[in-house]
GUBA-776821 format. One line per field, with one value per residue (C-alpha): residue number from 0; residue in one letter; x, y, z. Coordinates in nm, 2 decimals. Layout:
! residues N
k = [NUM:...] $
r = [a:...] $
xx = [X:...] $
yy = [Y:...] $
zz = [Z:...] $
***
This chain:
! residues 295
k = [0:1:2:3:4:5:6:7:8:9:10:11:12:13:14:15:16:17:18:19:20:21:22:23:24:25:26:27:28:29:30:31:32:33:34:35:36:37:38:39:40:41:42:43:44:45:46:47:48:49:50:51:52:53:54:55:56:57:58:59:60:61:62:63:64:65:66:67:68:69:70:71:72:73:74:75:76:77:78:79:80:81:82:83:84:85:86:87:88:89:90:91:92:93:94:95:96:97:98:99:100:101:102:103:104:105:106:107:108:109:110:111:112:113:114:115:116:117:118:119:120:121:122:123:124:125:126:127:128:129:130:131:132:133:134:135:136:137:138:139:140:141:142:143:144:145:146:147:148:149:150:151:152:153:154:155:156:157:158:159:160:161:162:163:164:165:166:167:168:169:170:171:172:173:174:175:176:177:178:179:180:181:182:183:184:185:186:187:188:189:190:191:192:193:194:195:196:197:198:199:200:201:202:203:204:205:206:207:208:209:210:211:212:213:214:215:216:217:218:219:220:221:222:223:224:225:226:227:228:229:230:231:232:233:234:235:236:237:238:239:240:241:242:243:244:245:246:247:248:249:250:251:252:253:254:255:256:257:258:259:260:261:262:263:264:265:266:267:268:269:270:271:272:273:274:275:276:277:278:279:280:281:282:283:284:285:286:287:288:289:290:291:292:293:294] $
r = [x:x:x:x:x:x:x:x:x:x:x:x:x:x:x:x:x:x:x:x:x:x:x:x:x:x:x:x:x:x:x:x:x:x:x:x:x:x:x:x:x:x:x:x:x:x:x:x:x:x:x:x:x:x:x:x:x:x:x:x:x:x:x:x:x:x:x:x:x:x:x:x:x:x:x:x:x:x:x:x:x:x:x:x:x:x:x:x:x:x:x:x:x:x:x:x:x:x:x:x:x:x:x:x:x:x:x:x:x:x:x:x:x:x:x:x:x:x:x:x:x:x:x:x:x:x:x:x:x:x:x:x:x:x:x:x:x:x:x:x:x:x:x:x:x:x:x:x:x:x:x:x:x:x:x:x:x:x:x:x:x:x:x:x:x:x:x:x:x:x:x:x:x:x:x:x:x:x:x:x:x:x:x:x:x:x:x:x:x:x:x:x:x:x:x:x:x:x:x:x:x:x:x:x:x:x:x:x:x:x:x:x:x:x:x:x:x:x:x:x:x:x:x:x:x:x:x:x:x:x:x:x:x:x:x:x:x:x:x:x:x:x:x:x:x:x:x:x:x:x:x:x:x:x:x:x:x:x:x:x:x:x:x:x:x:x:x:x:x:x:x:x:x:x:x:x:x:x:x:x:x:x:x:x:x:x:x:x:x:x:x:x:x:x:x] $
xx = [-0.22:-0.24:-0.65:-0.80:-0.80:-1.20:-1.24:-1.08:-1.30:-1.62:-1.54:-1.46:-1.76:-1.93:-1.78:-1.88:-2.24:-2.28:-2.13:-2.13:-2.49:-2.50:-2.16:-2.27:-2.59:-2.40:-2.12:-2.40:-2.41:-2.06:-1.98:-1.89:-1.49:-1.47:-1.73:-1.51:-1.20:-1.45:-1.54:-1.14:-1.03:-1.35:-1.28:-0.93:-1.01:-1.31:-1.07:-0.85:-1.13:-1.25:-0.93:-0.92:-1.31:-1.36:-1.09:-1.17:-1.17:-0.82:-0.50:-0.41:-0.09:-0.24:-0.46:-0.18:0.00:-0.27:-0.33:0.05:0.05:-0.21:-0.03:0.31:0.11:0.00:0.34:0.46:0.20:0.33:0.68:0.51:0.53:0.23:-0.05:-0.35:-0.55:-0.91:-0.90:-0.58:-0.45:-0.80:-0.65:-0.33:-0.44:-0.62:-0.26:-0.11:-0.35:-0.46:-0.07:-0.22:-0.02:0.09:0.14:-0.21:-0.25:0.02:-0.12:-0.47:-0.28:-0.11:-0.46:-0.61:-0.32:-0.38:-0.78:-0.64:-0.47:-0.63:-0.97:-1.01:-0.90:-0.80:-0.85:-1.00:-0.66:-0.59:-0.91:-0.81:-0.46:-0.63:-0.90:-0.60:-0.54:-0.87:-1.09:-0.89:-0.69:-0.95:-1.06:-0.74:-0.74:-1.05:-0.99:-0.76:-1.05:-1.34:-1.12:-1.11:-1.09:-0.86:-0.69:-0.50:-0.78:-1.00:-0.77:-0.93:-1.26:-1.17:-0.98:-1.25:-1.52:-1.35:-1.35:-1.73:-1.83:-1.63:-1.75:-2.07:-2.02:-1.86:-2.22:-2.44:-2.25:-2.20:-2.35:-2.20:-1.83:-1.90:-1.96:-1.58:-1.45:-1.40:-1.51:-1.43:-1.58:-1.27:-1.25:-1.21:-1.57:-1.71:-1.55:-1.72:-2.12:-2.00:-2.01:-1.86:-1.76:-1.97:-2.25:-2.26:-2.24:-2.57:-2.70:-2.90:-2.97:-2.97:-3.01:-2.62:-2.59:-2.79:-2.59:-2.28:-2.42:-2.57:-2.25:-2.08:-2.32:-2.24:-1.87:-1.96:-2.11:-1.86:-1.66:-1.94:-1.97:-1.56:-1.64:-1.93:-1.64:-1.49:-1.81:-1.84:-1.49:-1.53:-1.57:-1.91:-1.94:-1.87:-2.08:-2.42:-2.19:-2.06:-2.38:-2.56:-2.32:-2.25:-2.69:-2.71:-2.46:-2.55:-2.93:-2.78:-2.70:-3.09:-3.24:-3.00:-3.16:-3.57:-3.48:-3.38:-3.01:-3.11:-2.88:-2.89:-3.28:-3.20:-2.96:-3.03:-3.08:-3.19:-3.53:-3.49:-3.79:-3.54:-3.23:-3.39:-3.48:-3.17:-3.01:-3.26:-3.23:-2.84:-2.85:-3.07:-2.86:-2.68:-2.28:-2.12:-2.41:-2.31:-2.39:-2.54:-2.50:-2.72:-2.76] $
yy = [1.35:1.73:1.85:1.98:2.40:2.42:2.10:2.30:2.61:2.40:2.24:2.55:2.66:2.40:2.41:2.81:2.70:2.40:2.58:2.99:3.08:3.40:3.50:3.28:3.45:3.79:3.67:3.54:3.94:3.97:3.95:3.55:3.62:3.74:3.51:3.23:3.39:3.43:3.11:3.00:3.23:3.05:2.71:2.72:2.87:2.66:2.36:2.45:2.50:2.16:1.97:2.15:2.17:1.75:1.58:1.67:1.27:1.30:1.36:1.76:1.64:1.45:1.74:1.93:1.74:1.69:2.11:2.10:1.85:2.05:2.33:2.19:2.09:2.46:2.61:2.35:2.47:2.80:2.72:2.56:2.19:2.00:1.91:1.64:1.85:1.87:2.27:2.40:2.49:2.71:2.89:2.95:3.01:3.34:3.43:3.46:3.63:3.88:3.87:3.85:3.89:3.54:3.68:3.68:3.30:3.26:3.48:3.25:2.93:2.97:3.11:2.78:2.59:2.79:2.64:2.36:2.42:2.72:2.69:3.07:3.41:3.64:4.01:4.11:4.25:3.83:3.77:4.02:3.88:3.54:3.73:3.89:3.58:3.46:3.71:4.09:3.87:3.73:4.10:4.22:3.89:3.97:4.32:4.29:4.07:4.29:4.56:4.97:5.33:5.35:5.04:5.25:5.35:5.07:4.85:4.91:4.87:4.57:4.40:4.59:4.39:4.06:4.13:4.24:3.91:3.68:3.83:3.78:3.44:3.40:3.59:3.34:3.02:3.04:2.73:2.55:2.63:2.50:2.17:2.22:2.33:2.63:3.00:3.30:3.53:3.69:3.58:4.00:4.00:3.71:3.85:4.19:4.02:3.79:3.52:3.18:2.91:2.66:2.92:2.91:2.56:2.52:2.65:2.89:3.28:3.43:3.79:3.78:3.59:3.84:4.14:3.99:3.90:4.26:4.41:4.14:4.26:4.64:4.55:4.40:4.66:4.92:4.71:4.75:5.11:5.11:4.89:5.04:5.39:5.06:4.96:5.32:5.28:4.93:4.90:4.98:4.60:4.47:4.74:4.51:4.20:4.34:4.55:4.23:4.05:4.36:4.37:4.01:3.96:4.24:4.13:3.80:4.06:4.18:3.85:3.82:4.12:3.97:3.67:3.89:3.76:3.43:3.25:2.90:2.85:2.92:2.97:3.32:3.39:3.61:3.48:3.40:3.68:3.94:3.77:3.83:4.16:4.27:4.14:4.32:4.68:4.64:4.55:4.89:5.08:5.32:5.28:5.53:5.57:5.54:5.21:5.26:5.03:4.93:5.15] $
zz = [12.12:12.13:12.21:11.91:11.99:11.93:12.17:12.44:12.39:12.41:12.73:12.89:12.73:12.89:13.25:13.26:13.15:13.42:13.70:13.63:13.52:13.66:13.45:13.18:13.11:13.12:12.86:12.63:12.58:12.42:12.09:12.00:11.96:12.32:12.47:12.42:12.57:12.85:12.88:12.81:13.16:13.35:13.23:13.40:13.72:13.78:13.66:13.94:14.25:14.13:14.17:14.55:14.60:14.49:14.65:14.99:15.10:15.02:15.23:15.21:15.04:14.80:14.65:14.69:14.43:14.22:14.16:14.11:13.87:13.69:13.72:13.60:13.27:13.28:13.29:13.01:12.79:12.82:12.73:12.43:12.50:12.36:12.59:12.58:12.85:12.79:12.83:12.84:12.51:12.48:12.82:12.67:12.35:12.50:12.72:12.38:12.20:12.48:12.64:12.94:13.29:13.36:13.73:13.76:13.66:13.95:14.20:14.15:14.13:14.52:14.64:14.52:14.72:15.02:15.00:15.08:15.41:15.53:15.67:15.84:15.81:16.13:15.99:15.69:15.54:15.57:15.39:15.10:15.04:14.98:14.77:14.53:14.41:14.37:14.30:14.20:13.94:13.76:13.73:13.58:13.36:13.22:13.12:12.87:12.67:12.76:12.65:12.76:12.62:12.97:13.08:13.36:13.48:13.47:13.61:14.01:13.97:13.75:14.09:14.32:14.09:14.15:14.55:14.51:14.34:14.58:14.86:14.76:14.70:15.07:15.23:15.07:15.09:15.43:15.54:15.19:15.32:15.63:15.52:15.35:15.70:15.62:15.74:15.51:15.74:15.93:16.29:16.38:16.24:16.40:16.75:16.66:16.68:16.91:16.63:16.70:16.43:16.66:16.62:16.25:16.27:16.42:16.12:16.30:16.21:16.55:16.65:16.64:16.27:16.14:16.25:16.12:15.74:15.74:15.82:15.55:15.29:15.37:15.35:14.99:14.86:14.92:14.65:14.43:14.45:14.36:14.11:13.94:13.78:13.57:13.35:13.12:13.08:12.91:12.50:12.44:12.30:12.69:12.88:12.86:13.02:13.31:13.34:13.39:13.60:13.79:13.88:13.92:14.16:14.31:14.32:14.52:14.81:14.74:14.83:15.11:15.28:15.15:15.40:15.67:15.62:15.68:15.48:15.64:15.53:15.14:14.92:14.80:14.42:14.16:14.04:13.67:13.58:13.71:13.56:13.23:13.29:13.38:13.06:12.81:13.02:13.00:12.63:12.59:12.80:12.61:12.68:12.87:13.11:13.51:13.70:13.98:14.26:14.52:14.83] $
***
């Protein structure tokens, strides 16, 4: 039996709620007929980590063929064959009305197979092909929805956004992608502070740790400052969003550097005080106006 359409959108809805509350809380800023399409684009890539991220007691093989089978059903949908997913005719439903770049749901689809083989990255160059798949895409996916007086030129800082985010994401859950087996940090940057993977597994921010995550955050906010051109150029309706998200994630690199880059005592996050703040001064933020990224 084929899901019902609205059934899809809720459980995306609810997926980006349990697991993206950072991005959640920013999209709660759109208007409601892009918030879903939001929430339709998260559904599918969280979907897709999940299959690699909780099967991790399974053989390699086996998780393979489980995010192809997903992704088979995927691909059917989009040649218009019926599906019983829970969320994938609300993902394919905002492909067709968006006609988005389905070699952006490809590009993310192999960097979610590669999770489950590769465990490190030897240069950063390695790490950003992974990232292109995983992280620019979902930039380029989104813009279409978020919608630009300047698509052409939005289109970096869109991918450069994506990087920034993920990036982010790989500083402060270090000791989280450990437990995985894997290390996002490039080898050529553990070599450089004289960083082993034995030393992060000891859980311990030495002298040497601490030198490596500052230079990571550093290397993360030079995306953000590419980034940070894109936002003016969005439709006035989306600038409050991607304001928000752009400080909030952002902010996650700020309380990085209040526990001295520490980031095996705490997870570091935004403090919900700030959170709100930053939503209500990017709601009364007149569009058009600069971001200005952290220093």
């Amino acid at each position: 039996m084929e899901t019902d359409l609205a059934a899809a959108y809720e459980r995306c809805r609810e997926l980006h709620r349990e697991h993206g509350r950072t991005y959640y809380l920013a999209t709660r800023l759109l208007p409601a007929w892009k918030r879903r399409h939001v929430h339709a684009l998260y559904g599918f890539t969280r979907y897709a980590d999940e299959i690699v991220d909780r099967t991790e007691s399974r053989p390699s093989a086996e998780r393979a063929a489980l995010l192809a089978a997903w992704s088979n059903r995927f691909l059917a949908g989009l040649r218009g064959e019926p599906t019983d997913d829970e969320l994938l005719p609300a993902v394919l439903h905002t492909i067709a009305v968006f006609d988005l770049d389905l070699e952006d749901f490809e590009k993310f689809l192999r960097s979610m197979t590669m999770d489950i083989t590769v465990t490190s990255y030897r240069t950063y160059d390695d790490l950003l092909g992974y990232m292109e798949g995983s992280a620019a895409v979902i930039g380029t996916m989104m813009l279409p929805i978020l919608g630009s007086s300047d698509p052409v030129a939005a289109r970096e800082p869109a991918r450069q956004l994506g990087f920034a985010f993920q990036l982010t994401n790989f500083i402060r859950d270090v000791a989280e992608d450990l437990e995985r087996g894997r290390v996002y940090l490039p080898e050529e940057h553990l070599d450089e502070f004289g960083v082993t993977r034995r030393t992060l597994r000891d859980g311990v921010a030495t002298p040497a740790v601490k030198a490596l995550i500052k230079a990571e955050v550093a290397r993360a906010r030079e995306h953000y400052a590419q980034a940070a051109p894109g936002i003016p150029l969005l439709e006035p309706t989306s600038q409050a969003c991607m304001r928000t998200a752009f400080q909030l994630y952002g902010g996650i690199l700020d309380e990085i550097e209040a526990i001295d880059y520490d980031v095996f005592g705490r997870r570091a996050t935004v403090p919900h005080h700030r959170r709100a703040a930053v939503a209500v001064r990017s709601l009364l933020t007149r569009p058009g106006t600069p971001v200005q990224p952290a220093a």
